[in-house]
mmCIF file of the N, C-alpha and C atoms, coordinates in Angstrom:
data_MODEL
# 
_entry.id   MODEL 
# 
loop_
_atom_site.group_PDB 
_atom_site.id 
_atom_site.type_symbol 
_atom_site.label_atom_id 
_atom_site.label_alt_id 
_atom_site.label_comp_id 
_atom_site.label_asym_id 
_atom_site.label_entity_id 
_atom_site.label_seq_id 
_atom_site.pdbx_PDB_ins_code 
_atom_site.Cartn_x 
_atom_site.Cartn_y 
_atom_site.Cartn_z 
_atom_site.occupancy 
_atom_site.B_iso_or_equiv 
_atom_site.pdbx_formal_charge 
_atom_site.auth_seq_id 
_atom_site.auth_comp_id 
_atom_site.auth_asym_id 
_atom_site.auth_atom_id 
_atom_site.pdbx_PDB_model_num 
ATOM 1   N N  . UNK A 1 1  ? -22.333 20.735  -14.151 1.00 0.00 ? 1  UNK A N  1 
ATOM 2   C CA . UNK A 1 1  ? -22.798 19.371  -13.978 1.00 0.00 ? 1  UNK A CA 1 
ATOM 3   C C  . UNK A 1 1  ? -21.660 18.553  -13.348 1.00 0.00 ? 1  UNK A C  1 
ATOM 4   N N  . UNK A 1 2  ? -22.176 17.601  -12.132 1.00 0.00 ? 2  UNK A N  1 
ATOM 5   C CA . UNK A 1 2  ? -21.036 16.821  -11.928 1.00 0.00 ? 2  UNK A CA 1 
ATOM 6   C C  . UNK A 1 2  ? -21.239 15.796  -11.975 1.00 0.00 ? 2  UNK A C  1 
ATOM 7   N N  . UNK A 1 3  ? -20.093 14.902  -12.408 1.00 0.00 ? 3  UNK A N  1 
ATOM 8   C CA . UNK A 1 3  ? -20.182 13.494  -12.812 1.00 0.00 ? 3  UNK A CA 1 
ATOM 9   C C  . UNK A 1 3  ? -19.867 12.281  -11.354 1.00 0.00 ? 3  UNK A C  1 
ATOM 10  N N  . UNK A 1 4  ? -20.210 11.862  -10.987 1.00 0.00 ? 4  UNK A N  1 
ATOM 11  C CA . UNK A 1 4  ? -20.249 11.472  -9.730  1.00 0.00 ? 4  UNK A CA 1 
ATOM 12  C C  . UNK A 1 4  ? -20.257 9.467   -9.821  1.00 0.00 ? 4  UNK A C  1 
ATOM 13  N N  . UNK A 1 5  ? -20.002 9.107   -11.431 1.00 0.00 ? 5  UNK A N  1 
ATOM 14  C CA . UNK A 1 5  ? -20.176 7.954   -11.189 1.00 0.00 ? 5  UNK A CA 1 
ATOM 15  C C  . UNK A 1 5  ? -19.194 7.472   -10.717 1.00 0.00 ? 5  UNK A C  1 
ATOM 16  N N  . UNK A 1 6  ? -19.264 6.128   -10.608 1.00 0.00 ? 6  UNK A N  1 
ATOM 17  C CA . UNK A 1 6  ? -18.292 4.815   -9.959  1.00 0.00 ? 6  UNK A CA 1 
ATOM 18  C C  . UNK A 1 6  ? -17.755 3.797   -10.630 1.00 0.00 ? 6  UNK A C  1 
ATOM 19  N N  . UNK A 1 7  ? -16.294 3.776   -10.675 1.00 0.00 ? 7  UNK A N  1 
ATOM 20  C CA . UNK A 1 7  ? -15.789 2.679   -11.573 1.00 0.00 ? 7  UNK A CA 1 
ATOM 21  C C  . UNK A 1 7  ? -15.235 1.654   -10.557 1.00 0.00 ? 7  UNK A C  1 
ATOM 22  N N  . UNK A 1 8  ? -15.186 0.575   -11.027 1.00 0.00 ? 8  UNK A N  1 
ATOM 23  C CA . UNK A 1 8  ? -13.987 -0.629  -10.775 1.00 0.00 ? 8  UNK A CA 1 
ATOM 24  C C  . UNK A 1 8  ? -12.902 -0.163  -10.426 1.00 0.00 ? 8  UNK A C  1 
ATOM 25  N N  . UNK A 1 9  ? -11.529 -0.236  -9.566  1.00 0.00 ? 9  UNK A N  1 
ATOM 26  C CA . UNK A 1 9  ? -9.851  -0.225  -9.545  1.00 0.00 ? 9  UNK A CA 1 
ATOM 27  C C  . UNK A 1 9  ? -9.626  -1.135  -8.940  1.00 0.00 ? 9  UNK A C  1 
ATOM 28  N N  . UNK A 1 10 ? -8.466  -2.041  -9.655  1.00 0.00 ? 10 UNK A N  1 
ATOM 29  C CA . UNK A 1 10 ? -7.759  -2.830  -9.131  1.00 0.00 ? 10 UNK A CA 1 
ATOM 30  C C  . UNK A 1 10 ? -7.517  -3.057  -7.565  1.00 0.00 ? 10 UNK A C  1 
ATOM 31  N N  . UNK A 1 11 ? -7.461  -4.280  -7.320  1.00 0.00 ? 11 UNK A N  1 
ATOM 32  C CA . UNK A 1 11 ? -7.461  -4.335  -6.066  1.00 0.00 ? 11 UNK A CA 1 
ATOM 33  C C  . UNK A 1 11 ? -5.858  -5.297  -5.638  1.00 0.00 ? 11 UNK A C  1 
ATOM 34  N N  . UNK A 1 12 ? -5.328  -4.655  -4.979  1.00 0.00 ? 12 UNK A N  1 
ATOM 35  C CA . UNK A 1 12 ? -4.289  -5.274  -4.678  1.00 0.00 ? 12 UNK A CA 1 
ATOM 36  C C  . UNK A 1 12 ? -4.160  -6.618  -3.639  1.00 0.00 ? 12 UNK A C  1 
ATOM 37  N N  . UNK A 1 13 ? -3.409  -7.377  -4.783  1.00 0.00 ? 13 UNK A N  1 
ATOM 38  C CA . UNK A 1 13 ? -3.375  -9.139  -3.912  1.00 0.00 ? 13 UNK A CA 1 
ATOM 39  C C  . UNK A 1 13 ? -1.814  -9.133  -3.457  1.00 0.00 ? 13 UNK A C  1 
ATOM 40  N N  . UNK A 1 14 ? -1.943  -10.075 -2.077  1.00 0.00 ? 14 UNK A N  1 
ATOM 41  C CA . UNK A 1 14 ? -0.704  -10.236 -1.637  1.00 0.00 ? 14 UNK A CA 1 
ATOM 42  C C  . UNK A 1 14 ? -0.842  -11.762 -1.680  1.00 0.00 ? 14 UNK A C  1 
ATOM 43  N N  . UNK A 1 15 ? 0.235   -12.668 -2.253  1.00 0.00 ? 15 UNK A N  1 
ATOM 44  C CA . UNK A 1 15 ? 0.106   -13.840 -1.558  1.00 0.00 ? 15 UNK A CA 1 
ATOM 45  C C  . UNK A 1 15 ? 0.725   -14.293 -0.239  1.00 0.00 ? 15 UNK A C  1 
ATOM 46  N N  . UNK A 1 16 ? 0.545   -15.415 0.433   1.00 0.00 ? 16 UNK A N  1 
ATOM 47  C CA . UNK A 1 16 ? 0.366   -15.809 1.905   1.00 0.00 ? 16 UNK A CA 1 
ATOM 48  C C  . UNK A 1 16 ? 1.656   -15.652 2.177   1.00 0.00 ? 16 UNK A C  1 
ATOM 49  N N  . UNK A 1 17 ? 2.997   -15.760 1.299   1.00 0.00 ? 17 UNK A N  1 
ATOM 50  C CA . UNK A 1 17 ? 4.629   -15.175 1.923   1.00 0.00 ? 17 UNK A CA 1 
ATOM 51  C C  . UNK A 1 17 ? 4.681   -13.756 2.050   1.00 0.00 ? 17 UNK A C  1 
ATOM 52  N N  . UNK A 1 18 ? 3.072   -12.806 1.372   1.00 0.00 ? 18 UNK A N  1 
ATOM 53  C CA . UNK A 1 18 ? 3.804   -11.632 1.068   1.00 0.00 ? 18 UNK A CA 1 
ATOM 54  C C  . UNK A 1 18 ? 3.345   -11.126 2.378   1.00 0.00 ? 18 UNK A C  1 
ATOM 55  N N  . UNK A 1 19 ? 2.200   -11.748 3.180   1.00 0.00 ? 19 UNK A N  1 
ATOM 56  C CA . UNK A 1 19 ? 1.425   -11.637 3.926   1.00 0.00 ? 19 UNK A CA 1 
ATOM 57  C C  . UNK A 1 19 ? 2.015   -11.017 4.945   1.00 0.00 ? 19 UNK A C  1 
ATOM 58  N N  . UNK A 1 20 ? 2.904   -12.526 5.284   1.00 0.00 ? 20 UNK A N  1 
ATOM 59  C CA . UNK A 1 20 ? 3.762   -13.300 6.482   1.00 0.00 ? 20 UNK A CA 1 
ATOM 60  C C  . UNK A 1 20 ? 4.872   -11.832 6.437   1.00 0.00 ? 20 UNK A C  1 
ATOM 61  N N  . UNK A 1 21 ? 5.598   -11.751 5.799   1.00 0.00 ? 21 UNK A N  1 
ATOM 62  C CA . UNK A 1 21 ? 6.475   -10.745 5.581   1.00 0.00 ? 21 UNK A CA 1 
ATOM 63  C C  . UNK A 1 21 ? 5.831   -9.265  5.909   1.00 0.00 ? 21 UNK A C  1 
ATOM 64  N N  . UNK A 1 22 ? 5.145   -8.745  5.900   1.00 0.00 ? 22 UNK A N  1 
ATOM 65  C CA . UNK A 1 22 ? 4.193   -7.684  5.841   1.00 0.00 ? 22 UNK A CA 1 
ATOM 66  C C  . UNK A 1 22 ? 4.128   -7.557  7.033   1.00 0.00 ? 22 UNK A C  1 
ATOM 67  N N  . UNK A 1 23 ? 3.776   -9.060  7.850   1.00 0.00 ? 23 UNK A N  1 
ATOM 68  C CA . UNK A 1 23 ? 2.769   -8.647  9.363   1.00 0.00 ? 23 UNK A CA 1 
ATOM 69  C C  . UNK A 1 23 ? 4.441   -8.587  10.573  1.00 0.00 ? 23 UNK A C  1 
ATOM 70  N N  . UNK A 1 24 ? 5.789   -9.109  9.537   1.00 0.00 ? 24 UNK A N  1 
ATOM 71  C CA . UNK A 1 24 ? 6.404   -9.181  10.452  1.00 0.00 ? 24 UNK A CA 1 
ATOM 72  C C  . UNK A 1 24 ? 7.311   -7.769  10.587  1.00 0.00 ? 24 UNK A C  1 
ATOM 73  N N  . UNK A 1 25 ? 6.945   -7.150  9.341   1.00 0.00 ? 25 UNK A N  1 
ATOM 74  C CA . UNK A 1 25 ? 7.023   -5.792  9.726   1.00 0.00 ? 25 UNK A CA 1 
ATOM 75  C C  . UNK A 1 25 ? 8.280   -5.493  8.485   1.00 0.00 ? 25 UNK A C  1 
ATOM 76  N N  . UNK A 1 26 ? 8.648   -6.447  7.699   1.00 0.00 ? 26 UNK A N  1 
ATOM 77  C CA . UNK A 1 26 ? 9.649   -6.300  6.324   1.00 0.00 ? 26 UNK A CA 1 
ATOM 78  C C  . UNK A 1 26 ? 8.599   -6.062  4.882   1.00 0.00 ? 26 UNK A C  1 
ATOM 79  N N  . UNK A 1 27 ? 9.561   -5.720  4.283   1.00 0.00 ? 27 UNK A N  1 
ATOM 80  C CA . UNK A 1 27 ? 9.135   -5.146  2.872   1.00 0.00 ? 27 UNK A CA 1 
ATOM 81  C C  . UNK A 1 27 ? 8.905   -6.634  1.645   1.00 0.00 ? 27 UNK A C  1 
ATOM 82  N N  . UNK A 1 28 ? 7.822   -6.762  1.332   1.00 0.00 ? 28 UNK A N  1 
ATOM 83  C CA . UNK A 1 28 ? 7.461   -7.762  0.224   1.00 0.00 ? 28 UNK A CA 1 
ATOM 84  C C  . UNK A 1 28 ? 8.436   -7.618  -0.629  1.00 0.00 ? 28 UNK A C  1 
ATOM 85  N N  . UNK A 1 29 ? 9.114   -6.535  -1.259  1.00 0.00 ? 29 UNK A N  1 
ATOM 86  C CA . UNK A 1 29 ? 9.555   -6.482  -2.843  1.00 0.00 ? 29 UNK A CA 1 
ATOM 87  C C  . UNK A 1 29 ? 10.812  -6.445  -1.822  1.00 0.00 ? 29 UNK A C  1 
ATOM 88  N N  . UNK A 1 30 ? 12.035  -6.350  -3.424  1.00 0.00 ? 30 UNK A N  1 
ATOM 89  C CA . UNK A 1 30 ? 13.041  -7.044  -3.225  1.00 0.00 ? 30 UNK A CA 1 
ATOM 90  C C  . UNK A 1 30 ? 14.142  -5.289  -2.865  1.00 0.00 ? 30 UNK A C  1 
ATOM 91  N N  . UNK A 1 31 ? 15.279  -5.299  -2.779  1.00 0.00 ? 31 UNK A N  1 
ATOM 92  C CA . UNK A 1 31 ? 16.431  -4.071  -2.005  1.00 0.00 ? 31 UNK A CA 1 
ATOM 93  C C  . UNK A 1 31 ? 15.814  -2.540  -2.912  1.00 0.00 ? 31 UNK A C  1 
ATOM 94  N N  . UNK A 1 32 ? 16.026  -2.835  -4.422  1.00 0.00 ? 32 UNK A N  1 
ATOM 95  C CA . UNK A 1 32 ? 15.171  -1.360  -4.904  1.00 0.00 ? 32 UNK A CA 1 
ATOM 96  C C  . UNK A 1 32 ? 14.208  -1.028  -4.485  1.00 0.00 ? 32 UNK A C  1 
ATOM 97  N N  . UNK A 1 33 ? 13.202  -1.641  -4.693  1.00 0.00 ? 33 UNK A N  1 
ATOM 98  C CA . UNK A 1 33 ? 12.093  -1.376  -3.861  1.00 0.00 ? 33 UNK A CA 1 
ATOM 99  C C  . UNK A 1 33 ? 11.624  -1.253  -2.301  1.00 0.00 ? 33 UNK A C  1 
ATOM 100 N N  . UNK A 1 34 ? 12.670  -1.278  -1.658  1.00 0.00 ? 34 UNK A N  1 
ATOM 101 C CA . UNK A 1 34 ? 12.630  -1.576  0.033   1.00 0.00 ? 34 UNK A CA 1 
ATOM 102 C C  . UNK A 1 34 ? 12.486  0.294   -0.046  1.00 0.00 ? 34 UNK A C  1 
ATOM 103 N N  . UNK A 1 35 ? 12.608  1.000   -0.703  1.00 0.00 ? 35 UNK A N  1 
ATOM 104 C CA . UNK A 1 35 ? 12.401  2.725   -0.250  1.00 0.00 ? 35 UNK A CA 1 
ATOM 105 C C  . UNK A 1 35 ? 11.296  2.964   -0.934  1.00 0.00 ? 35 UNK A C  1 
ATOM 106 N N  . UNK A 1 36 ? 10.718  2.340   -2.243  1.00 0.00 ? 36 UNK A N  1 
ATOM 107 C CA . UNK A 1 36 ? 9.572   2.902   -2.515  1.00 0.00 ? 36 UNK A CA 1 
ATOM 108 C C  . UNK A 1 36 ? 8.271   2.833   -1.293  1.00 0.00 ? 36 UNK A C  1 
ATOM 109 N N  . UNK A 1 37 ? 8.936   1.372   -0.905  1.00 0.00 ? 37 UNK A N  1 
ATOM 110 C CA . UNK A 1 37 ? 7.851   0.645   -0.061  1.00 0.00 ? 37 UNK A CA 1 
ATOM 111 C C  . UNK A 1 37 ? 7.265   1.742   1.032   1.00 0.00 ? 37 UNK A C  1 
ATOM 112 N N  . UNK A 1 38 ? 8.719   1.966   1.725   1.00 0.00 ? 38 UNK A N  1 
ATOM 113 C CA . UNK A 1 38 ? 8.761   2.860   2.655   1.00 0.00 ? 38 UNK A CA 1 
ATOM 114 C C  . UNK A 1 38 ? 8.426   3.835   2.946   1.00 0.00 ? 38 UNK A C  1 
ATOM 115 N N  . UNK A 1 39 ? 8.086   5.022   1.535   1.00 0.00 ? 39 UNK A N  1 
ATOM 116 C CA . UNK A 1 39 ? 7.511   6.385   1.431   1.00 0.00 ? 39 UNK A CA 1 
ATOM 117 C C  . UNK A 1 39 ? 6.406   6.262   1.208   1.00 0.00 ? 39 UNK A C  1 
ATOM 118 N N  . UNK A 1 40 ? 5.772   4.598   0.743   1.00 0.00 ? 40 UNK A N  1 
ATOM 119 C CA . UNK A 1 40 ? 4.803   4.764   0.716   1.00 0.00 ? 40 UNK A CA 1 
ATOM 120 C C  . UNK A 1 40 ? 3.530   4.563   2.181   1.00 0.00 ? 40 UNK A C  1 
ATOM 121 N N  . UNK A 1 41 ? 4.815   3.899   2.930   1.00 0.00 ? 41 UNK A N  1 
ATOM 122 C CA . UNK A 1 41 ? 4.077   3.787   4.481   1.00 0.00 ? 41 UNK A CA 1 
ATOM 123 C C  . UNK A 1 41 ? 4.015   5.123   5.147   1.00 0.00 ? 41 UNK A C  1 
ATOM 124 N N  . UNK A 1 42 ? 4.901   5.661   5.023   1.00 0.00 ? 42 UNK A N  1 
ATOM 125 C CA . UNK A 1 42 ? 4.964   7.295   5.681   1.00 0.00 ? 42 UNK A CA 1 
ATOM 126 C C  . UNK A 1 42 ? 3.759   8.359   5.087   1.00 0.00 ? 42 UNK A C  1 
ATOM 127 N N  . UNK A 1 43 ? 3.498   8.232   3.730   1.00 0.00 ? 43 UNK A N  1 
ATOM 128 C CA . UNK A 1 43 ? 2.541   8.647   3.061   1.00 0.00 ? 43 UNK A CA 1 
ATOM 129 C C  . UNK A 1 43 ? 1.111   8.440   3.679   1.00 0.00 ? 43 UNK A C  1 
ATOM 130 N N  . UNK A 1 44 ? 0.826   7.266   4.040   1.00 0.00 ? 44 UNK A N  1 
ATOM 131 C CA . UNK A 1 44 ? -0.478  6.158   4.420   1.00 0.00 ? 44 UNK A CA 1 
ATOM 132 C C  . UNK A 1 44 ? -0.753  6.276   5.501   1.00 0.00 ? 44 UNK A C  1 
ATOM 133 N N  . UNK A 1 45 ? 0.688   6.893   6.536   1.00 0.00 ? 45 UNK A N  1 
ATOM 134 C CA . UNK A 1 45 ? 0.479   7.399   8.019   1.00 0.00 ? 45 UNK A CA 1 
ATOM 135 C C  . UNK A 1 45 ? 0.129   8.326   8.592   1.00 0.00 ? 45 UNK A C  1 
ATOM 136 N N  . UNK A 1 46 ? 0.617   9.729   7.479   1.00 0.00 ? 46 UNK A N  1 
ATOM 137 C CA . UNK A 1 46 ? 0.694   11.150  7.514   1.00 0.00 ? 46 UNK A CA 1 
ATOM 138 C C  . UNK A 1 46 ? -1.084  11.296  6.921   1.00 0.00 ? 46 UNK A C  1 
ATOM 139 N N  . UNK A 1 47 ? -1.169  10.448  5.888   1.00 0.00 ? 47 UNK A N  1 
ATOM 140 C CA . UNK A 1 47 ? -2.896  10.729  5.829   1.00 0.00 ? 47 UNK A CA 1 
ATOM 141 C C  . UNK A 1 47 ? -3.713  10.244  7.256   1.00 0.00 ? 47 UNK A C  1 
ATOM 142 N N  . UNK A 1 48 ? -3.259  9.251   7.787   1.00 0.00 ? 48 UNK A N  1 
ATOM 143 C CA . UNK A 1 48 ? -4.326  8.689   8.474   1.00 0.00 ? 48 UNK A CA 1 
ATOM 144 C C  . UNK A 1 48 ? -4.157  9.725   9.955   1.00 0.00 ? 48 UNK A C  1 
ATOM 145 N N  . UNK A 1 49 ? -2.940  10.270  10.126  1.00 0.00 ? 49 UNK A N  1 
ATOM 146 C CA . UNK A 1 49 ? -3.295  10.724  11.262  1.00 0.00 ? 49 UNK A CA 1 
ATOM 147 C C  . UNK A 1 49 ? -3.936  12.446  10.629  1.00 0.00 ? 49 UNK A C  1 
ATOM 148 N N  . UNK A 1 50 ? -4.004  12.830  9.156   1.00 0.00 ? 50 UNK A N  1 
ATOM 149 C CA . UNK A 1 50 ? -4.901  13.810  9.387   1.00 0.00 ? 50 UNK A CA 1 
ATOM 150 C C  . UNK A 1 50 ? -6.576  13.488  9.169   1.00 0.00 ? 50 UNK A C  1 
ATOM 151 N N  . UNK A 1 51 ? -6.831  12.638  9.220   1.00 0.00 ? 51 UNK A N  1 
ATOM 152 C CA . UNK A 1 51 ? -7.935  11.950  9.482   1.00 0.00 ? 51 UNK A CA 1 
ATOM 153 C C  . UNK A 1 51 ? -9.012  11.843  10.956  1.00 0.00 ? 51 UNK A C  1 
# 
């Protein structure tokens, strides 16, 4: 049997500085986080181009 339903997940909010920062091509969060950010763009890229 497979279970196939559908839940709710969080949806991620940016506010309008995190936006601005984002589109100009820098990292929202602060120096620790400037590498999480980063693996997580490489991650998001490597899927989309096997897509």
């Amino acid at each position: 049997m497979i279970d196939a339903s559908i839940i709710a997940v969080p949806k991620q909010r940016n506010n309008r500085d995190e936006n601005d920062l984002i589109k100009a091509g820098k990292t929202p969060v602060g120096k620790a986080g400037e590498e999480a950010w980063q693996k997580l763009l490489r991650l998001q890229e490597s899927y989309q181009r096997r897509c």
